[in-house]
C-alpha positions in Angstrom: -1.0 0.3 -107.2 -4.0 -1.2 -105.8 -3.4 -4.5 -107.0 0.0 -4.7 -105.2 -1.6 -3.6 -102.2 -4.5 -5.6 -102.7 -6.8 -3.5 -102.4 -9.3 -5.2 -104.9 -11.8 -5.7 -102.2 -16.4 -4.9 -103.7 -17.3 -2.4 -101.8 -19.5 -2.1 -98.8 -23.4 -2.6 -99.5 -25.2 0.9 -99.6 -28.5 0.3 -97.7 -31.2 2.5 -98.4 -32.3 5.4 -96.0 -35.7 3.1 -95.0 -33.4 -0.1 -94.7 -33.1 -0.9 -90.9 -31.5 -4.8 -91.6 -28.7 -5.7 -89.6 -25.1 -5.1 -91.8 -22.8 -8.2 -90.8 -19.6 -8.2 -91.4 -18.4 -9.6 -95.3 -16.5 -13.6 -94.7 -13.7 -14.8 -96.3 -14.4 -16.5 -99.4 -11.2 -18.7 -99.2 -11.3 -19.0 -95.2 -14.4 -18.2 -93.7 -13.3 -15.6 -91.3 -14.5 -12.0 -90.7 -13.0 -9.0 -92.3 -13.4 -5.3 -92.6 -14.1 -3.9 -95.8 -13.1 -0.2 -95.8 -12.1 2.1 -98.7 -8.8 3.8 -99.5 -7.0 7.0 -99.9 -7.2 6.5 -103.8 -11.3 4.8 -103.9 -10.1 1.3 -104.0 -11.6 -0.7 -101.0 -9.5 -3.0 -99.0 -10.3 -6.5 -96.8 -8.8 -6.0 -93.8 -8.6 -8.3 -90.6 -10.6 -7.3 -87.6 -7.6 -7.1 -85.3 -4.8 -4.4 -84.6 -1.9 -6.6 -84.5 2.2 -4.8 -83.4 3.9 -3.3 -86.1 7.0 -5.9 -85.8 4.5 -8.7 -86.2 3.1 -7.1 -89.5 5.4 -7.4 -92.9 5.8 -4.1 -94.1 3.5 -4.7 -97.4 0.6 -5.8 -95.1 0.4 -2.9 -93.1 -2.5 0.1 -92.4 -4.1 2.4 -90.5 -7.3 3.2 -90.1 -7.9 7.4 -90.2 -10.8 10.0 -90.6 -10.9 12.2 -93.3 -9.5 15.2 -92.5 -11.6 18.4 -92.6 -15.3 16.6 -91.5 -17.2 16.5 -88.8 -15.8 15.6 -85.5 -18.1 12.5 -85.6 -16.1 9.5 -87.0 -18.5 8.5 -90.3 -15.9 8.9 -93.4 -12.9 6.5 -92.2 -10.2 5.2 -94.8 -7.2 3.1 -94.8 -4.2 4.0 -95.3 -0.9 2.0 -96.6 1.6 2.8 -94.0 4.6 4.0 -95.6 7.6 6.2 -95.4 8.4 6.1 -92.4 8.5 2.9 -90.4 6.2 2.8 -87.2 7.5 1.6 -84.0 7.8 -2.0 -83.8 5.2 -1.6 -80.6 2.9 0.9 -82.6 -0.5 -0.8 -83.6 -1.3 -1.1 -87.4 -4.4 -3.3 -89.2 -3.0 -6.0 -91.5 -4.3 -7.1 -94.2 -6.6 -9.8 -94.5 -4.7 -11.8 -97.2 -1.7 -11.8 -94.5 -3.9 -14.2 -92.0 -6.0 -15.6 -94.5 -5.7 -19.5 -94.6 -7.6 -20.9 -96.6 -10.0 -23.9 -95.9 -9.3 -27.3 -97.6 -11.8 -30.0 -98.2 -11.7 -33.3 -97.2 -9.4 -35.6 -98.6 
């Protein structure tokens, strides 16, 4: 299931409690671009791309959401994505697509 969803994504460092370094965002291997690294309902972790695009823009096997773990605090720290499935969002409702959906990769010189 996580391969077909690609999730298959390292997870996020885990700094230290004395580490005050600045966390960038992970790149793109094959394209250089920023993603979003965030684990999943089923502790895979997933590259995601750092905008919400419209769902009609997304193919259905690229699409997420973004939600807080139910039952925590009301301050947003344990986030997950989550396939969207079941039933079909609105074509105008906002979902995250996957990074492999806009991932081009570069090509060298010829």
């Amino acid at each position: 299931m996580a391969h077909a969803d690609g999730a298959t994504s390292a997870p996020r460092p885990d700094p230290g409690p004395d580490d005050v370094t600045w966390i960038e965002p992970p790149i793109c291997a094959e394209c250089g671009a920023l993603v979003r690294v965030y684990p999943t309902n089923y502790d895979r972790w997933v590259s995601l791309a750092m905008v919400e695009l419209p769902a009609k823009d997304v193919p259905e096997a690229f699409r997420w959401r973004l939600t807080r773990i139910p039952g925590r605090p009301p301050i947003p720290t344990d986030i997950v994505a989550v396939r969207v499935r079941g039933i079909d969002p609105l074509p105008s409702e906002p979902v995250v697509p996957a990074h492999r959906m806009m991932c081009i990769p570069e090509w060298g010189e010829p």
